[in-house]
N, C-alpha and C positions, 0 to 999 in steps of 0.2 A: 497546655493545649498544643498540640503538634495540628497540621493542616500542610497536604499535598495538593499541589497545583496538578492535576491530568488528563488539562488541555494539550492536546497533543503539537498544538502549534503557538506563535506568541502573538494573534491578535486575535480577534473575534474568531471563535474556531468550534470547537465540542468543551460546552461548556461541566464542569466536574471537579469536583473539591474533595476529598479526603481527609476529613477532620477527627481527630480523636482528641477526645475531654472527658476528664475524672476517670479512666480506663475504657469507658464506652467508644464505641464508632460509628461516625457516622457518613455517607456518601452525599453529598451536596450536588442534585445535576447529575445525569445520565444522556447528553449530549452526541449530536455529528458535525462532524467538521462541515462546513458546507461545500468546501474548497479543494475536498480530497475525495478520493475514492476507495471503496474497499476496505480492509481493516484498519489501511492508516487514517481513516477517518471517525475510526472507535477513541475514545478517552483510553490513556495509560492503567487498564485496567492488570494491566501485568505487576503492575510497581507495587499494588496492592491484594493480588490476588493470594497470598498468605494470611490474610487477616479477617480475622471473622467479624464483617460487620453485622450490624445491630437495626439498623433501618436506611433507606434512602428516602431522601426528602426532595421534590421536585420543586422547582420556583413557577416555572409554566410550561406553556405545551406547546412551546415553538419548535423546533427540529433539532435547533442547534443546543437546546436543553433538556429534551426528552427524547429523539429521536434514536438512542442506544438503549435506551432502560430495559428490553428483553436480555441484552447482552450482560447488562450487568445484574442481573436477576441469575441470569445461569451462572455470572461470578461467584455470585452471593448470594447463594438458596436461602438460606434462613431469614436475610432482610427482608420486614415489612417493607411498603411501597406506601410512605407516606405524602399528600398535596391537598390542597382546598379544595371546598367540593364544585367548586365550580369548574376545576380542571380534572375531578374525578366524570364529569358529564362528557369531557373532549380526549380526554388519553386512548384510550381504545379507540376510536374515529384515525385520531394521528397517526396510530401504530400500525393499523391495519392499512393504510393509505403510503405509511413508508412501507410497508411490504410489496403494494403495488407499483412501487416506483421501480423500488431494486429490481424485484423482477423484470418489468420493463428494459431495465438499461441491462441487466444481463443480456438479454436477447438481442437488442440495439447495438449498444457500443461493447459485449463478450466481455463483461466483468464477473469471469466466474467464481466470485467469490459471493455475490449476491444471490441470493439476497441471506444479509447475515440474521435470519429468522425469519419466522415462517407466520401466517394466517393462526394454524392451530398451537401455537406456541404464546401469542398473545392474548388465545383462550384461554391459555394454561394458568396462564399467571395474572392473569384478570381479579382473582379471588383475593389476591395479595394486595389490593389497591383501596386505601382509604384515604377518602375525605372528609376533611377538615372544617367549619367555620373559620374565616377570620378571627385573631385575636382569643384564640383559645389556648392555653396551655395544653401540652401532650408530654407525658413521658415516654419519652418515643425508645429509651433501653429497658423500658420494665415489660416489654412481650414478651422477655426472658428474664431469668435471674441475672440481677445485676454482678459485675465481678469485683467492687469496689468494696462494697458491704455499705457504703451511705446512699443516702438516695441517689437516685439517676438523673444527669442532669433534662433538662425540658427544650420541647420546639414549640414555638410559635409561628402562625402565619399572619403575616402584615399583607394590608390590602395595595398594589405597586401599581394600580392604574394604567399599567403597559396594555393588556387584552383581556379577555375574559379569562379570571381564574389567576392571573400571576400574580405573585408574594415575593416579596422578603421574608428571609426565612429567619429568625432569632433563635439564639441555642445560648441557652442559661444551663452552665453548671455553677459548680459549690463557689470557687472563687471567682472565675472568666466568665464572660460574655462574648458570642461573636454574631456579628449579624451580618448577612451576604444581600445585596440588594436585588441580585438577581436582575433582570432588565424592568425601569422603573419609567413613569411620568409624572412627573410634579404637576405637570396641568393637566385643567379640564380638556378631553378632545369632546368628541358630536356626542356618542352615548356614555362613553366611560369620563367618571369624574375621577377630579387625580388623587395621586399614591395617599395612603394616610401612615403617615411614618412622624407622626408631629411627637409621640411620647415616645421615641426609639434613642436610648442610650446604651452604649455598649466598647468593649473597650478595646475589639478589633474589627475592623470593618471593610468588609470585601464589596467593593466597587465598582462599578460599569461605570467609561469613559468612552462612551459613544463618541457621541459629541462633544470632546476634546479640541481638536481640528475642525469647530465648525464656527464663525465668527458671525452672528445674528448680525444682517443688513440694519444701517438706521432707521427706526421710525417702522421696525416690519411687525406684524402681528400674526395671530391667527386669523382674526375676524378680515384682517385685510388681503391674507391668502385663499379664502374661502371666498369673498368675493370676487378675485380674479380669478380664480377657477370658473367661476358661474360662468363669466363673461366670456372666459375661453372658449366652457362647453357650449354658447349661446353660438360665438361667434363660428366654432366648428361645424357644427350643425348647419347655419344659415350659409355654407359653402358648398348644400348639397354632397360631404364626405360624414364619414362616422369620425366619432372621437372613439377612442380606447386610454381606457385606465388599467395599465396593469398592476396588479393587488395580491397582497399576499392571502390566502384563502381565509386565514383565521387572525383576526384582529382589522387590519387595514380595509379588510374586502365592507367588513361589516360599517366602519366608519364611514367609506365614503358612500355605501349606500343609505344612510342614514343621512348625510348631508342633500344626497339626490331628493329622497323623500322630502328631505324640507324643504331644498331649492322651489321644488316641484309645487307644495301646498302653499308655500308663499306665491306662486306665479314669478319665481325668477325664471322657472321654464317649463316649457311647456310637459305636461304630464305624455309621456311615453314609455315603453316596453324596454327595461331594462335588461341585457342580456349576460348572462354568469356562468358562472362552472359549477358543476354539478359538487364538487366540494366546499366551494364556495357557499352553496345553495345550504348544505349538510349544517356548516359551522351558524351560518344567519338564524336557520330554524331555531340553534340552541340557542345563540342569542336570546332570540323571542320568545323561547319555552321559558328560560332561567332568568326573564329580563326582574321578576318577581325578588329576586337574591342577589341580585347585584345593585352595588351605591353607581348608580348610572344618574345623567341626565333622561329628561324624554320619556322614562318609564313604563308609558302606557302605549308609544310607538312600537309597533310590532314591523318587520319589516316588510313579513310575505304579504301585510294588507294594504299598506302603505305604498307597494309598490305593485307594477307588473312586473313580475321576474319569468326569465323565458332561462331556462337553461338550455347550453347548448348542446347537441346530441354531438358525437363523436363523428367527426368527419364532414361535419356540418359547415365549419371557419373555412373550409377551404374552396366551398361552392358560393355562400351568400351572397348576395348584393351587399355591397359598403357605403349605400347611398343612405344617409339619414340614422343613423343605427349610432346606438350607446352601447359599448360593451365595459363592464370591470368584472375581468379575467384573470384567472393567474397564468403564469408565476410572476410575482412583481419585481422580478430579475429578465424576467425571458425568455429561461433554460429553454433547451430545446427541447422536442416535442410537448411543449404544452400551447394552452391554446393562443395569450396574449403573446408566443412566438410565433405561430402560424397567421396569425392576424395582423403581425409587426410586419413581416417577409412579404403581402400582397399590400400594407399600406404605404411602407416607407418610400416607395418612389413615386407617390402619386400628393402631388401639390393640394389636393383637396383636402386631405384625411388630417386628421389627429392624434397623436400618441401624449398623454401628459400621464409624468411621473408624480408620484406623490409619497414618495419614503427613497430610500437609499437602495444603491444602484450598484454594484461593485463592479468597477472598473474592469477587471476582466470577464464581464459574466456581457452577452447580445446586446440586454439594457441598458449595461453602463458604455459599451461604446459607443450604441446608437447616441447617446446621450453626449455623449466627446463630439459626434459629428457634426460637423460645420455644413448647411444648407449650400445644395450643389457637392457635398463633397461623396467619394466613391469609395465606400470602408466595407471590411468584413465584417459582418453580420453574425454570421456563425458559419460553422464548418458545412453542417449541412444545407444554408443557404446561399452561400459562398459571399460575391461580393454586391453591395447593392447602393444603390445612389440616393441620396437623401434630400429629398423635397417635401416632404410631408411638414406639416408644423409640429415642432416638439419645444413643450413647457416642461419647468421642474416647478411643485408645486412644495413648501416645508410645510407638512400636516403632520411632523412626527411623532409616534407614540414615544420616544426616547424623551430623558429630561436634560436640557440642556445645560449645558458645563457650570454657567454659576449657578443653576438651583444645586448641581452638584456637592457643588465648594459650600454654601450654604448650609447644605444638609451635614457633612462632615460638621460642619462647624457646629453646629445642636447637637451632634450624638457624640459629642465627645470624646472620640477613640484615643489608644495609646498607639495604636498602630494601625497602617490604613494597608491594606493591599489592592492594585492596581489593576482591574481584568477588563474584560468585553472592549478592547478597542483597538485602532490599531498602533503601532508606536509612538507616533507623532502624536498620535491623542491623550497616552499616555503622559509621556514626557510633559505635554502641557500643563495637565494638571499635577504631576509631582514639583514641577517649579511652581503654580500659584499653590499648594498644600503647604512647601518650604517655607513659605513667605508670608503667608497669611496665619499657618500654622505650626509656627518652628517645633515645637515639641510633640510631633507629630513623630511618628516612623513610620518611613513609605518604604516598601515592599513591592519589590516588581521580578516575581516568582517565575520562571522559566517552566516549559516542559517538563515536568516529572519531578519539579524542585520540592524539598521539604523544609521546614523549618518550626522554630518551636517558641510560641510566647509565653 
C-alpha cells in the first residue's frame, strides 16, 4: 500500500489522499484549503496527475473535502465519483454554490483565476456520482478491468455522525486495510446520532485531531451547554437586542435550529420567526426530505414545520430593525460578504445585541478575532469594515460536531492499527496526540506526512 498526503498545507487545509493498493488507485477527498486562495488552494493534484486513477471516494460535503472534486475529475476523467447517498443529495447543491462564491470574489477581491469551474461543468460530471448505503461493500476498481489479475480490493462507507451524509471510508485489499476517518463525532448532537465505527479494525488508520488542543472544562457537558445557551438567547432577547448565531450552512445551521425548535416546544422560549440564509434554508429542506435514511434522533421533526423560518432576501441585513430578532446565518467564520458578517459589522458596538458562537472560529478569519476581543476593546473586524469597538455580548458555546481527543485515542485503541497517520488538525493538536498514541500505544507507528509526502506500508 503506498498512500500521498495532497494536502497542500500542514494543518486543517484541502483535505486528499492518494492511495494505491493491490495495483489499483484510489483518490480519498477532493478538498479547498480554506485558508488560501486560487490554485494554491487546490490538493497537490500535480504530484499525481501521471497516474491513472480508478475512483475517488468522498467522506463528506464540507468544502474543505469536496469543494475541488470538479478539478480533480478533469485530473481523472475515467474515475468514478464515489459517497453515501446521503451526500449524493448535497454534492451538486455545494458545488454549485462554490461556483457562486468564486465568482463573487473574482469580481470583489480580482482573483482571476476564479472561479476554477464553472455552473455547467458540475452538470457535466454530475452523471459520474454514486451513492452509497452505509456499510455496503463496493468494488470500487472493478468499473474497469482490473490490472492485478486478483480480485480488486473493496470500499466501504461507515456512518461518522459529523453532518448529514459523512463516512469513514474503509478500503479492503487482499493483505491491507486502511481506514481514513474523515471528520468524525463519537457523540450524539440534537439530530445526528453518533459515528458507528464499533466493528472497524484495520491496520493503517488516517486520523482527524481536531481536538487535540482542546482540554474539556470540569464537570462540562453538552446537555449543560445547551442550557446556557437557552438562557443566553433568553437573556439577549429580554435586552430589547437580537442574538445571532453564526453557523455553518450545512451541518451546524441544521443542529442549532433543531435545538431552537425544541427550546421553543418545551417553552424554554418563546416560539418566534427564525431568521436564515437562503442556503442554509436549501441544506434544512434536505435534512427533512432524507430525515427517513438517516440514524438521527427526533425523526419525525421536520424543521420547516417546526419552525417559522423567514429567509433573508439579499440586502435585507443591512436595513432591518435589530430590535428582538433571532438570526442563524452563515458563514460561521464571518467571511466577508456574507450575511452573519454584515449583521456582526451593525451589532458589534451596540451593548444590546448578541453574537454567540457555537463551533470553531479560526483566529484569523472576523470571527475568531471578534472572538479574541475584550469588551470595550477597539480591533479590526475586517478589512472592509475596518475598525470597530466591542460592546455587544459575545459567548463561545462547545456544541461540536468533531470527536473529542480521548474518544480519539479510544477509538485507535479498538481498531487496532499498525500504523496511525496524523491529519485534520493543527500542529499542536497533532503533536498531542502522537505523545498520548506513544504512550498508551507504543507499537503503534505515527506518521505525520507533509505536503506531497509519500510513503509505503
Amino acid at each position: 500500500m503506498r498512500i500521498t498526503n495532497l494536502n497542500p498545507g500542514t494543518a486543517i487545509g484541502a483535505s486528499s489522499w492518494f492511495v494505491e493498493i493491490d495495483s489499483q488507485r484510489l483518490l480519498m477527498d477532493a478538498g479547498m484549503h480554506p485558508k488560501m486562495e486560487g490554485r494554491q488552494a487546490l490538493p497537490l493534484y500535480g504530484l499525481v496527475q501521471d497516474q491513472e486513477i480508478d475512483a475517488i471516494a468522498i467522506s463528506h460535503c464540507h468544502h474543505d473535502h469536496v469543494g475541488s472534486l470538479p478539478v480533480a475529475v478533469r485530473h481523472f476523467p475515467g474515475a468514478h465519483v464515489l459517497m453515501s447517498e446521503l451526500s449524493y443529495f448535497l454534492v451538486e447543491r455545494v458545488l454549485h454554490n462554490s461556483v457562486n462564491v468564486m465568482t463573487r470574489q473574482r469580481e470583489e477581491m480580482g482573483i482571476r483565476e476564479y472561479p476554477l469551474y464553472s455552473h455547467a461543468e458540475v452538470d457535466e460530471i454530475a452523471p459520474l456520482f454514486q451513492g452509497f448505503k452505509y456499510n455496503r461493500e463496493i468494488d470500487w476498481a472493478s468499473f474497469r478491468k482490473t490490472r492485478s489479475g486478483f480480485l480488486s480490493p473493496t470500499l466501504e462507507f461507515y456512518d461518522a455522525g459529523h453532518a448529514l451524509g459523512s463516512a469513514g471510508l474503509m478500503v479492503r485489499g487482499r493483505k491491507e486495510s486502511l481506514f481514513f476517518t474523515g471528520d468524525v463525532c463519537f457523540h450524539d448532537q440534537t439530530i445526528l446520532r453518533a459515528a458507528r465505527f464499533e466493528d472497524v479494525r484495520a491496520d493503517v488508520l488516517i486520523v482527524e485531531t481536531t481536538r487535540g488542543n482542546r482540554t474539556l472544562p470540569a464537570g462540562s457537558t453538552r446537555s449543560l451547554e445547551i442550557q446556557r445557551l437557552a438562557e443566553s438567547i433568553r437573556r439577549g432577547l429580554a435586552h430589547k437586542g437580537s442574538v445571532l448565531i453564526p453557523s455553518f450552512a450545512l451541518g451546524r445551521t441544521q443542529e442549532i435550529l433543531a435545538l431552537l425548535a425544541l427550546m421553543m416546544a418545551e417553552g424554554q422560549l418563546k416560539p418566534q420567526p427564525v431568521y436564515i440564509g437562503g442556503l442554509g434554508r436549501v441544506f434544512s429542506e434536505i435534512y427533512d426530505l432524507e430525515s427517513h435514511r438517516t440514524h438521527r434522533q427526533y425523526p419525525n421533526l421536520q424543521l420547516h414545520e417546526a419552525l417559522n423560518l423567514i429567509v433573508l432576501d439579499q440586502g435585507q441585513v443591512e436595513k432591518m430593525s435589530l430590535s428582538g430578532r433571532l438570526f442563524v446565518v452563515t458563514a460561521g467564520m464571518m467571511t466577508e460578504k456574507t450575511a452573519a458578517h454584515a449583521l456582526a459589522a451593525r451589532m458589534i458596538g451596540d451593548e444590546r445585541q448578541s453574537i454567540f458562537f457555537v463551533g470553531y472560529a479560526d483566529p484569523d478569519t472576523p470571527g475568531g478575532r471578534l472572538k479574541a476581543a475584550k469588551p470595550g476593546e477597539t480591533f479590526t473586524f475586517s478589512p472592509s469594515s475596518g475598525e470597530l469597538t466591542r460592546r455587544c455580548t459575545v459567548e463561545d458555546f462547545d456544541l461540536t460536531a468533531h470527536a473529542d481527543r480521548e474518544e480519539i485515542l479510544a477509538f485507535i485503541g479498538q481498531a487496532e492499527p499498525r500504523v496511525v497517520l496524523l491529519t485534520h488538525g493543527d500542529p499542536d493538536a497533532r503533536e498531542w496526540f502522537k505523545a498520548r498514541i506513544a504512550e498508551r500505544f507504543p507499537r503503534i507507528t505515527i506518521l505525520q506526512p507533509g505536503p506531497g509526502e509519500s510513503f509505503e506500508v
